[in-house]
N, CA and C atoms as a LAMMPS dump frame, in Angstrom:
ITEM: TIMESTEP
0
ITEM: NUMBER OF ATOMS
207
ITEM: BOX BOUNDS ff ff ff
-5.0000000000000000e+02 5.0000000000000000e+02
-5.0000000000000000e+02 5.0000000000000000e+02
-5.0000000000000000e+02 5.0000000000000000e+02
ITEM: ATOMS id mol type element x y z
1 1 1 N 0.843 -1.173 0
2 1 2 C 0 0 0
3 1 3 C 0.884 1.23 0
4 2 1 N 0.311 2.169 -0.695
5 2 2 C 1.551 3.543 -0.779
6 2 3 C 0.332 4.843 0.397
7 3 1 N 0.88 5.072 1.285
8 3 2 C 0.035 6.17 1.572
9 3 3 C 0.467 7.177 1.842
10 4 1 N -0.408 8.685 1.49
11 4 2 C 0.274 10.037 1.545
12 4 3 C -0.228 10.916 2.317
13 5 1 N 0.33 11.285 3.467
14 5 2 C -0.235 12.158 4.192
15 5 3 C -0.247 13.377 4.43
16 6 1 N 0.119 14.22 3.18
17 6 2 C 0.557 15.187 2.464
18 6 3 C 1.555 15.819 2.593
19 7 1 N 2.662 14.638 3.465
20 7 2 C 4.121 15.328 3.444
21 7 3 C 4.576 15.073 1.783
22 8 1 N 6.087 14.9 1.896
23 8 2 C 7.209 14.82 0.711
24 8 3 C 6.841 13.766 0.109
25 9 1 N 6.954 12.602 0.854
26 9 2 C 6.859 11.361 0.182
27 9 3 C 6.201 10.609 0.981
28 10 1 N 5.321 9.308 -0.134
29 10 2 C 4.498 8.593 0.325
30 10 3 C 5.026 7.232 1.062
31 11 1 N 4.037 6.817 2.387
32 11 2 C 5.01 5.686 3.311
33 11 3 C 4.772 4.412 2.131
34 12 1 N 4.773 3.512 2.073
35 12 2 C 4.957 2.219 1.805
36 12 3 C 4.382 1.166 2.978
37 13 1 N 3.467 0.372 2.922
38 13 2 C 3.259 -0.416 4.118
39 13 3 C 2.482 -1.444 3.768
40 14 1 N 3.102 -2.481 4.482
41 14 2 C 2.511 -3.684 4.391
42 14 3 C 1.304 -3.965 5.643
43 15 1 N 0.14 -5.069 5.305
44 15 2 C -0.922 -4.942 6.745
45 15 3 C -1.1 -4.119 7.382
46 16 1 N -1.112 -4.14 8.214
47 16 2 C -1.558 -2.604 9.206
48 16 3 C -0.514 -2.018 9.236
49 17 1 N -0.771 -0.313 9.074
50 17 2 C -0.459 0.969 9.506
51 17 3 C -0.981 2.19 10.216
52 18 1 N 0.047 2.095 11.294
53 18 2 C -0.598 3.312 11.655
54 18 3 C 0.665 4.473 12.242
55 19 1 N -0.099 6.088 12.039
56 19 2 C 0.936 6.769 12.28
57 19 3 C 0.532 7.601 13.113
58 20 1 N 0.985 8.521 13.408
59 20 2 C 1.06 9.912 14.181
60 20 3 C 1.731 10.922 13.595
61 21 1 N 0.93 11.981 13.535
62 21 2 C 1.549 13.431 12.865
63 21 3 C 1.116 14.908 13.594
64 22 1 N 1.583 15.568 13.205
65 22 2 C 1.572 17.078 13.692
66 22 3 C 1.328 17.827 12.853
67 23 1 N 0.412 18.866 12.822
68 23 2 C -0.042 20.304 11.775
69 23 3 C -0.621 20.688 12.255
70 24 1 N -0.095 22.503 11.853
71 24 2 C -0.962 24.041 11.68
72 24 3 C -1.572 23.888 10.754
73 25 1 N -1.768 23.151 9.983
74 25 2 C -2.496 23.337 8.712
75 25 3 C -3.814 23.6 9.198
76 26 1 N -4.656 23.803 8.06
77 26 2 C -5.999 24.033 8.277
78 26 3 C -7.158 22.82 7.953
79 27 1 N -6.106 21.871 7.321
80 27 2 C -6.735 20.739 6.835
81 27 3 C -5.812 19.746 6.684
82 28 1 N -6.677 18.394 6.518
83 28 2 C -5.616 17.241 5.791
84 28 3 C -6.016 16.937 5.093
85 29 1 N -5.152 15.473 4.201
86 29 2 C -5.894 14.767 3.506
87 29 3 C -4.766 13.54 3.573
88 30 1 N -5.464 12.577 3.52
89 30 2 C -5.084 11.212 3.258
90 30 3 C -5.429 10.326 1.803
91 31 1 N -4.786 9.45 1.263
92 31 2 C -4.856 8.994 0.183
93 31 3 C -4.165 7.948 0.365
94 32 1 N -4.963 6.605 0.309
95 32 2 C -4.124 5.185 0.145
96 32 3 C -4.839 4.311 -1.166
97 33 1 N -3.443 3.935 -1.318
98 33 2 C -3.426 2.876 -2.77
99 33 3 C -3.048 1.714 -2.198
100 34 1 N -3.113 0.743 -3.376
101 34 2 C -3.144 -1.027 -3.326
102 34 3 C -2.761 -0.842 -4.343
103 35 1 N -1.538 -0.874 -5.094
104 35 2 C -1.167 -0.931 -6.832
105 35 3 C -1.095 -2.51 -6.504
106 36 1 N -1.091 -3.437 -5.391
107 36 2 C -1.031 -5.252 -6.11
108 36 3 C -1.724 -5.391 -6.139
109 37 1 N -3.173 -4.682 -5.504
110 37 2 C -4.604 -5.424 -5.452
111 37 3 C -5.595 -4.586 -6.072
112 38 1 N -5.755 -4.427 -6.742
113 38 2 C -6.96 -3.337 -7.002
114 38 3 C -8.241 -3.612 -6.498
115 39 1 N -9.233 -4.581 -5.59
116 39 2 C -9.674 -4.955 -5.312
117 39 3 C -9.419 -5.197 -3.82
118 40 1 N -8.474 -4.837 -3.254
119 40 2 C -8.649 -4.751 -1.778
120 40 3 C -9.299 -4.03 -1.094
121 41 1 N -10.009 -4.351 0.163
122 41 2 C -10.543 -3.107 0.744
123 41 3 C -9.543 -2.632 1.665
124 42 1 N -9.473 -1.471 1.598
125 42 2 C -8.719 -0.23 2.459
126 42 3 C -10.018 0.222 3.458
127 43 1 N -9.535 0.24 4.599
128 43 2 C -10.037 1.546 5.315
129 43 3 C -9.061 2.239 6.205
130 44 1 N -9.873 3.748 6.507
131 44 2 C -8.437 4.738 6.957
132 44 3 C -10.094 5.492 7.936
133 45 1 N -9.183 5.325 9.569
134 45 2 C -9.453 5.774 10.764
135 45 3 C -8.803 6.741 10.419
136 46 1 N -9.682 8.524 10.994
137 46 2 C -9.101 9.816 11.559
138 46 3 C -9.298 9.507 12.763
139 47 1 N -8.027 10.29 13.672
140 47 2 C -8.441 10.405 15.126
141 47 3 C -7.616 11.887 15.353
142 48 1 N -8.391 13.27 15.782
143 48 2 C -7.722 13.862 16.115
144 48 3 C -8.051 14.372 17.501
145 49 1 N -6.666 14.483 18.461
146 49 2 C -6.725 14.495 19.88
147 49 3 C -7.259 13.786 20.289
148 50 1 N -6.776 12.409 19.668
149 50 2 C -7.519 11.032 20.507
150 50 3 C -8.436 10.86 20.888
151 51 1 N -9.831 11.781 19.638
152 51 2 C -11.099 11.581 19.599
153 51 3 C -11.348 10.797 17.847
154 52 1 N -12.12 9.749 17.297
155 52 2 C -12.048 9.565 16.916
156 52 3 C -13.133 10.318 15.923
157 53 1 N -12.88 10.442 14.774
158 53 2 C -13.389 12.012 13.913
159 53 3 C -14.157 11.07 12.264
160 54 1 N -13.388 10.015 11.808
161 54 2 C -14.257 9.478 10.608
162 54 3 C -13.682 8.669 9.586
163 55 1 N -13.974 7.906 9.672
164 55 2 C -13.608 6.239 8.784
165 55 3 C -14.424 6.455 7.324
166 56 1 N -13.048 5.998 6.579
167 56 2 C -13.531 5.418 5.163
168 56 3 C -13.186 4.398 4.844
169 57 1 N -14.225 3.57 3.391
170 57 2 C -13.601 2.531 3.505
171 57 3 C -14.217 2.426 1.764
172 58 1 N -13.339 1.325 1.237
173 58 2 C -13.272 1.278 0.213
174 58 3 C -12.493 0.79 -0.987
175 59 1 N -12.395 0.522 -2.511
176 59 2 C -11.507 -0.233 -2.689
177 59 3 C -10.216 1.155 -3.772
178 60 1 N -9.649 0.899 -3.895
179 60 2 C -7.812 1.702 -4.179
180 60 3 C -8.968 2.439 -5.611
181 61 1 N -8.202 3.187 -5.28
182 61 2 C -7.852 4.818 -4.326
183 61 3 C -8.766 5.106 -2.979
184 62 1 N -8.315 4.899 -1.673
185 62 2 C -9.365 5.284 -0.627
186 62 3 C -8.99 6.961 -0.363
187 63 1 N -9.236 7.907 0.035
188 63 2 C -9.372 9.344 0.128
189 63 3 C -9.984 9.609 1.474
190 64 1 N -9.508 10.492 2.028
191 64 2 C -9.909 10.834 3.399
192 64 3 C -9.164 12.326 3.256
193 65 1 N -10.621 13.471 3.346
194 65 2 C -10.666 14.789 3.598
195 65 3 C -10.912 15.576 4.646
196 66 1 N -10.497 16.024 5.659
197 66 2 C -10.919 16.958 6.817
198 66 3 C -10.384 18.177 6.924
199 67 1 N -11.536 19.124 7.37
200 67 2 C -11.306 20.107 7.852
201 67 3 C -10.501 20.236 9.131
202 68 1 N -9.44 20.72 9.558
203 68 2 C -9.02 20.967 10.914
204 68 3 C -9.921 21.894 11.63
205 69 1 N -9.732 22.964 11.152
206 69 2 C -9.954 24.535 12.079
207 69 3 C -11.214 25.19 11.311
């Protein structure tokens, strides 16, 4: 799976991932691929301040948009 969390470059990850990040931004966005599976399901948990904020789920390209502020 390639996923981008709108830094420089996208992580790479096999089975589960999970990360932690920091931003002033005003927003995010998330974007995960499956280039071996096109048919996998992805889903991608938001949690911000360790409240949990909104799950997608779906098959490659999954997309996850939030407003911060």
């Amino acid at each position: 799976m390639s996923i981008w969390d709108g830094g420089d470059t996208p992580v790479i990850a096999i089975n589960d991932y999970e990360t932690t990040f920091h931003t002033k931004s005003y927003s995010t966005e998330l974007i995960v691929t499956c280039k071996e599976d096109k048919k996998a399901t992805i889903t991608i948990q938001l949690f911000v301040n360790n409240k949990f904020i909104r799950e997608v789920s779906g098959t490659t390209p999954v997309e996850l948009h939030y407003r911060l502020k």
